[in-house]
C-alpha positions in Angstrom: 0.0 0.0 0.0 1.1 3.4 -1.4 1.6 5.7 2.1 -0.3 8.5 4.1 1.4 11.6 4.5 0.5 13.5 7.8 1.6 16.9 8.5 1.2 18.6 11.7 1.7 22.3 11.9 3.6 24.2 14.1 0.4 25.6 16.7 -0.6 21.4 16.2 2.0 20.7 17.8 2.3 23.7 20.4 2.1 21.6 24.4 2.3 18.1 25.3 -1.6 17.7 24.9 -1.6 19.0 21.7 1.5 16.3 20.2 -0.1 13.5 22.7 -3.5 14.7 20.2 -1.7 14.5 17.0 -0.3 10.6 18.1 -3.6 9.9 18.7 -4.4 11.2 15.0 -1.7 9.3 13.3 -3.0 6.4 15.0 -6.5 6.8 13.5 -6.0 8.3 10.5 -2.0 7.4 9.1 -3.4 3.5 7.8 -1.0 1.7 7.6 1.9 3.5 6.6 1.8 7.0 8.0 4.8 9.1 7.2 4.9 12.2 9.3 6.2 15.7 8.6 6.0 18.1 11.4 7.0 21.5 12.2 8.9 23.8 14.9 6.2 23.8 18.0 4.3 26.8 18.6 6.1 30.3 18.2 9.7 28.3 18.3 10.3 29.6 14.8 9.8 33.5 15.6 11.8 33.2 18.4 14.7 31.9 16.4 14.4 34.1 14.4 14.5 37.0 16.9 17.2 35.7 17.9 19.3 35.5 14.5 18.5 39.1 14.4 19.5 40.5 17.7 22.9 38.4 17.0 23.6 40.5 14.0 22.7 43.7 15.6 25.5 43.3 18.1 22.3 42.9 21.2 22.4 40.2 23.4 20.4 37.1 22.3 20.2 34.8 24.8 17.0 36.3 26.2 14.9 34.6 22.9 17.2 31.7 22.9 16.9 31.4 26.6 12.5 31.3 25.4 13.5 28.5 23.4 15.0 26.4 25.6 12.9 26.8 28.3 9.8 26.4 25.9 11.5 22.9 24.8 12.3 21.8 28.3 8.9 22.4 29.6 7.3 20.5 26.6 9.5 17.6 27.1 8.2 17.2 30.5 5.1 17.2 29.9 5.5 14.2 27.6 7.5 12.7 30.6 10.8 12.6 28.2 14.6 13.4 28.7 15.2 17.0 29.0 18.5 16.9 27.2 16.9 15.8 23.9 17.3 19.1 22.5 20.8 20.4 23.8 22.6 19.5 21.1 20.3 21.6 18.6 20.1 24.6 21.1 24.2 24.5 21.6 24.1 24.7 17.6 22.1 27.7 17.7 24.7 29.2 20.0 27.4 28.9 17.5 25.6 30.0 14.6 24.6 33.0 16.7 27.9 33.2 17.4 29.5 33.5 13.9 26.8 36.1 13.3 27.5 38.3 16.0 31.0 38.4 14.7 29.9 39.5 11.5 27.5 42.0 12.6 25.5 41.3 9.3 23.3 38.0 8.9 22.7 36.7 5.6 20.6 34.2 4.5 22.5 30.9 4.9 23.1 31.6 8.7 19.4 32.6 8.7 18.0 29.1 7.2 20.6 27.3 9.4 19.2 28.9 12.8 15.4 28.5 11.8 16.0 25.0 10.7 16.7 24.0 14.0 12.8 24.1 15.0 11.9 21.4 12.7 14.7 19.0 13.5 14.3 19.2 17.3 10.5 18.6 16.6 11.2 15.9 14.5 13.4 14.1 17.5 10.4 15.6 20.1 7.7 13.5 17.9 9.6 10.2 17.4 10.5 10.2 20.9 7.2 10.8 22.0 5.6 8.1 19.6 8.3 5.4 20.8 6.9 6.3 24.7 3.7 5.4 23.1 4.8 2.4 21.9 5.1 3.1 18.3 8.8 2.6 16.6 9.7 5.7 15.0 12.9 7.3 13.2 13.7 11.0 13.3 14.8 12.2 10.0 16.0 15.4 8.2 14.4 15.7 4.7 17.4 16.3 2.9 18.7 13.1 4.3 15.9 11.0 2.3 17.5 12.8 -1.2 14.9 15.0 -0.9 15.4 18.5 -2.4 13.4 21.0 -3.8 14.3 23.9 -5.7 12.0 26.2 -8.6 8.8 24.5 -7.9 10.4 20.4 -8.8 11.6 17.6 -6.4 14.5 16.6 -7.0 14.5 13.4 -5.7 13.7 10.0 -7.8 10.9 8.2 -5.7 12.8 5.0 -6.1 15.3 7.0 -4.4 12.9 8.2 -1.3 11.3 5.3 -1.1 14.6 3.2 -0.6 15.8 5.7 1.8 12.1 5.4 4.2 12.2 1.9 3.9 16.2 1.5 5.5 14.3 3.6 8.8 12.6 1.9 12.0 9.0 2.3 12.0 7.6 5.4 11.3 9.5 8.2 10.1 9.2 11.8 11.5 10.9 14.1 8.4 11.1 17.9 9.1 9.5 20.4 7.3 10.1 24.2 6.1 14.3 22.6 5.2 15.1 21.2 2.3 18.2 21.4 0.2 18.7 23.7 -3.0 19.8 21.8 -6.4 23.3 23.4 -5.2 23.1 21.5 -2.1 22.5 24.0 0.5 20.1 24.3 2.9 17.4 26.3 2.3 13.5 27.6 4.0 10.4 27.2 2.2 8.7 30.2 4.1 5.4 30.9 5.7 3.5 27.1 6.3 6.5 26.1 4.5 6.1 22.5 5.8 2.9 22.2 3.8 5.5 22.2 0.9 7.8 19.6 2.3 4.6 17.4 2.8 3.5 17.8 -0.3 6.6 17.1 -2.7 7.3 14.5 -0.1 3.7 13.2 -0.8 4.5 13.2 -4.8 8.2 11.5 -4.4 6.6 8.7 -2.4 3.0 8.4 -4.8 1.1 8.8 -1.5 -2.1 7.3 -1.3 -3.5 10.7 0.7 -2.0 14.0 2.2 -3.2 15.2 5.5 -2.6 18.4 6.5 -3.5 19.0 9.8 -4.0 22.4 11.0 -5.6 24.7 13.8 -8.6 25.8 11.4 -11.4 23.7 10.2 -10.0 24.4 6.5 -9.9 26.4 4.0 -12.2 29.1 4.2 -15.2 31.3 2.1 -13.1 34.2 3.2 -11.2 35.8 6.4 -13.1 34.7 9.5 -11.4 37.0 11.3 -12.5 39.7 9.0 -16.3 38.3 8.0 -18.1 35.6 10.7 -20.0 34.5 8.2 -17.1 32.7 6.2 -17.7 28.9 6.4 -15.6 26.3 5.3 -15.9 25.1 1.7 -15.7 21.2 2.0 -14.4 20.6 -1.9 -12.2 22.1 -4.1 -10.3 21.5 -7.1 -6.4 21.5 -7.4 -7.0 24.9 -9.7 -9.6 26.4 -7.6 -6.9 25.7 -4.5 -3.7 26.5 -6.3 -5.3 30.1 -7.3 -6.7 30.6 -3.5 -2.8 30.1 -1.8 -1.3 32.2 -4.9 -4.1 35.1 -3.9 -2.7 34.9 -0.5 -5.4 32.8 1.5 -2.9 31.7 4.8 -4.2 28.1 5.0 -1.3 26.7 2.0 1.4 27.3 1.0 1.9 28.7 -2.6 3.3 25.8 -4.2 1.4 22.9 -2.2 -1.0 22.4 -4.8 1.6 21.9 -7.8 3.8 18.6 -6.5 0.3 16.9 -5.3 -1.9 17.8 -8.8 1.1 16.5 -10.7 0.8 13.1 -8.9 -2.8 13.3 -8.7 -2.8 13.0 -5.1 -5.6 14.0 -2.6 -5.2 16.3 -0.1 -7.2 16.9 2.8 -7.0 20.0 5.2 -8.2 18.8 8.7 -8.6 20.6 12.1 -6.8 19.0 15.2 -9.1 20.7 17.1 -12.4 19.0 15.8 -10.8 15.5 14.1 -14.3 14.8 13.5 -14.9 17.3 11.0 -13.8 16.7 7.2 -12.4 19.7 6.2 -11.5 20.7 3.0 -10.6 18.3 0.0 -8.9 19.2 -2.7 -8.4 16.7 -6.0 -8.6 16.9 -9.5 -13.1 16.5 -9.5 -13.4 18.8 -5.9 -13.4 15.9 -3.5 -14.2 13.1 -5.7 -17.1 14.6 -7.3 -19.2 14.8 -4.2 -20.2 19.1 -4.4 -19.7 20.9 -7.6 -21.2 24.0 -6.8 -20.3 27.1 -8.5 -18.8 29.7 -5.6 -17.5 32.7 -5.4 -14.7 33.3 -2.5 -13.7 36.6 -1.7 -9.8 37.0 -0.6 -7.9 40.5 0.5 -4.1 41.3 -0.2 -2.8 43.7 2.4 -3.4 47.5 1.2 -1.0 48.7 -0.7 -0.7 52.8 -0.8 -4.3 53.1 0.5 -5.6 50.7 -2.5 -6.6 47.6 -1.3 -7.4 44.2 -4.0 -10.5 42.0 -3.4 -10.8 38.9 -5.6 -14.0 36.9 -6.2 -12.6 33.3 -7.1 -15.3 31.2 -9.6 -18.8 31.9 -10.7 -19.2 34.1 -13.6 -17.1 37.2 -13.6 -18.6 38.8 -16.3 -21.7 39.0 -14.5 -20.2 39.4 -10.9 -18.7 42.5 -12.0 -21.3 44.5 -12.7 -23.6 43.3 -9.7 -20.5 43.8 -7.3 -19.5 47.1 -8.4 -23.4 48.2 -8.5 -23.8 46.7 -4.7 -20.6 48.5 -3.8 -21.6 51.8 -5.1 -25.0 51.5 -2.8 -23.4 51.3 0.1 -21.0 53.9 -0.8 -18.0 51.9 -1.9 -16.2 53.4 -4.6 -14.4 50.9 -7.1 -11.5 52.4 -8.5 -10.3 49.6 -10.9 -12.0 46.2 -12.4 -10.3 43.7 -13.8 -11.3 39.9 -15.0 -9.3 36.8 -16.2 -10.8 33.0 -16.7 -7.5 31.3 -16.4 -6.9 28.8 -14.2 -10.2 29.5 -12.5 -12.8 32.9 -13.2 -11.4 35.4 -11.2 -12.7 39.3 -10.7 -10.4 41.6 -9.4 -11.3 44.7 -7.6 -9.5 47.8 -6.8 -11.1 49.9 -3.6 -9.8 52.6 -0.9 -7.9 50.5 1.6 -10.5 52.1 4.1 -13.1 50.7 3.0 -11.8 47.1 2.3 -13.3 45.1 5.5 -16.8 46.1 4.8 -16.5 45.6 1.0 -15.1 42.1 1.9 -18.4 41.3 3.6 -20.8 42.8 1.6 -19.5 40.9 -1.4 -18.9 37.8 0.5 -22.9 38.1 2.1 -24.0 38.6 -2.0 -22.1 36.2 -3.7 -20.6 33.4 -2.0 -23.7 30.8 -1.0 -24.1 28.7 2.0 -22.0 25.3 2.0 -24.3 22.9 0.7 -22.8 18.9 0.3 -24.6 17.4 -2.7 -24.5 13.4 -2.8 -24.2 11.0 -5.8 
């Protein structure tokens, strides 16, 4: 059997409760061959980072990297582990912080190698935890399964990751957000980076599922924090979801969608917090055929010199831009600019006063985008 790739988020993963949780979710959900990607618990990356940074401005880091450590030690006893199992990563830190206090200037290898550190003492946190629990697991650094990516490919022969997962004990834990370049050097894949990782780890191993779990029911209508009336869509396709990240929706990465669509994998954004719930799924159909309703999701990019973008994903947007710029100017919205393309997906693109972004968001998003409704063969 082809295997399931889980990945856990960093705020997944942020206590003991919460990585005693995600066990209990490989356990019910992995099958039979769950290969786990994980990232840095909690805030650990930002305080790295911090770190790095007061390093090469000559300040004193050992306040962040003090946050670290004691943030580690704590989680490892609440799993009831050894408290050591992260010195060796932490003393690492030191050195690299080191070198870039010397410096005075921190450039982007130094940079990757501090925030790498996250993920790799999460990965050893996690297979620790699983083998208390019983479960044989193997700790391992994606670049040490020939795994690279670099320009949107891996790099990697699955024969070649496949080998590599089936030399390890049990179940393997691989970092996410690292990889290695094509030039060999290590390298970050950014904001939910790991969803990346997972993915193109997913596609070099023809993975029978990807998981990616997550402390939001999935991916959303629009902003919940900006309109309580978004709901979670349940299906989408790979297009509808590739355009959503590249628009700037938070839930995915960028690039997730590409390595999975090439290997016609399904994906399935799930919420630790209510395992119960499906989520979103995202295939080639929109999960498997199950809704194919026409929607229309409203996303907003940051302002920009006091013009902020709204997008309406799907429907028709030739007719949508008329209604929506008509609604708009009755509640005294002006639109400054309109644009429409039909490539991947229909898309209408809306240029307003930064101002008045919010309450155009949920004007448009009360007009246009329907209730969830789950239509069944």
């Amino acid at each position: 059997m082809n295997p399931r790739v889980l990945k856990f988020g960093g705020m997944a993963l942020r206590d003991g409760s919460a990585v005693r949780r995600a066990l209990a979710l490989v356990a019910s959900c992995g099958g039979e061959r769950p290969v786990l990607v994980v990232s840095a618990h909690g805030e650990t990356t930002g305080m790295l980072r911090r770190a790095a940074h007061a390093a090469a401005s000559g300040e004193a880091y050992s306040e962040p990297l003090r946050a670290v450590r004691l943030a580690h030690r704590g989680l490892l006893a609440q799993l009831g582990l050894d408290p050591e199992t992260c010195d060796r990563y932490l003393a690492l830190f030191t050195h690299i912080a080191e070198a870039i206090a010397a410096r005075r200037q921190l450039v982007r290898r130094d940079l990757d190698a501090a925030l790498s550190l996250g993920e790799r003492m999460s990965a050893r946190i996690v297979a620790r935890a699983l083998v208390a629990a019983g479960v044989d697991a193997t700790p391992v650094d994606a670049w040490d399964l020939g795994l690279a990516y670099d320009s949107g490919s891996s790099l990697a022969g699955s024969a070649q990751v496949r080998a590599r997962l089936d030399e390890l004990e049990g179940v393997p834990v691989v970092t996410g957000f690292v990889a290695k370049d094509s030039h060999g050097n290590l390298t970050t894949l950014g904001p939910d980076g790991s969803d990346l990782s997972a993915a193109v780890l997913a596609e070099a191993l023809g993975a029978e599922e990807l998981q990616l779990w997550k402390t939001v029911g999935g991916v959303s209508s629009a902003d919940p924090s900006l309109v309580p009336e978004a709901h979670v869509l349940s299906a989408l396709r790979y297009d509808e979801a590739a355009t959503l990240a590249r628009l700037g929706a938070r839930v995915l990465h960028a690039n997730t969608i590409e390595p999975v669509e090439r290997a016609r994998i399904p994906v399935r954004v799930r919420d630790v917090d209510n395992p119960g719930a499906m989520g979103t799924g995202i295939d080639a159909e929109g999960a498997g055929g199950l809704r194919r309703l026409p929607f229309a999701l409203v996303a907003v990019e940051p302002a920009e010199q006091d013009v902020a973008r709204i997008q309406l994903v799907g429907g028709n947007a030739a007719r949508l831009a008329s209604d929506a710029t008509r609604l708009l100017a009755a509640e005294g919205v002006e639109v400054l600019d309109v644009a429409q393309t039909h490539a991947p997906v229909p898309l209408l693109d809306l240029g307003l006063a930064g101002r008045q972004r919010v309450a155009a968001l949920r004007i448009l998003h009360a007009a246009f985008v329907p209730a969830e409704v789950v239509l069944r063969r």
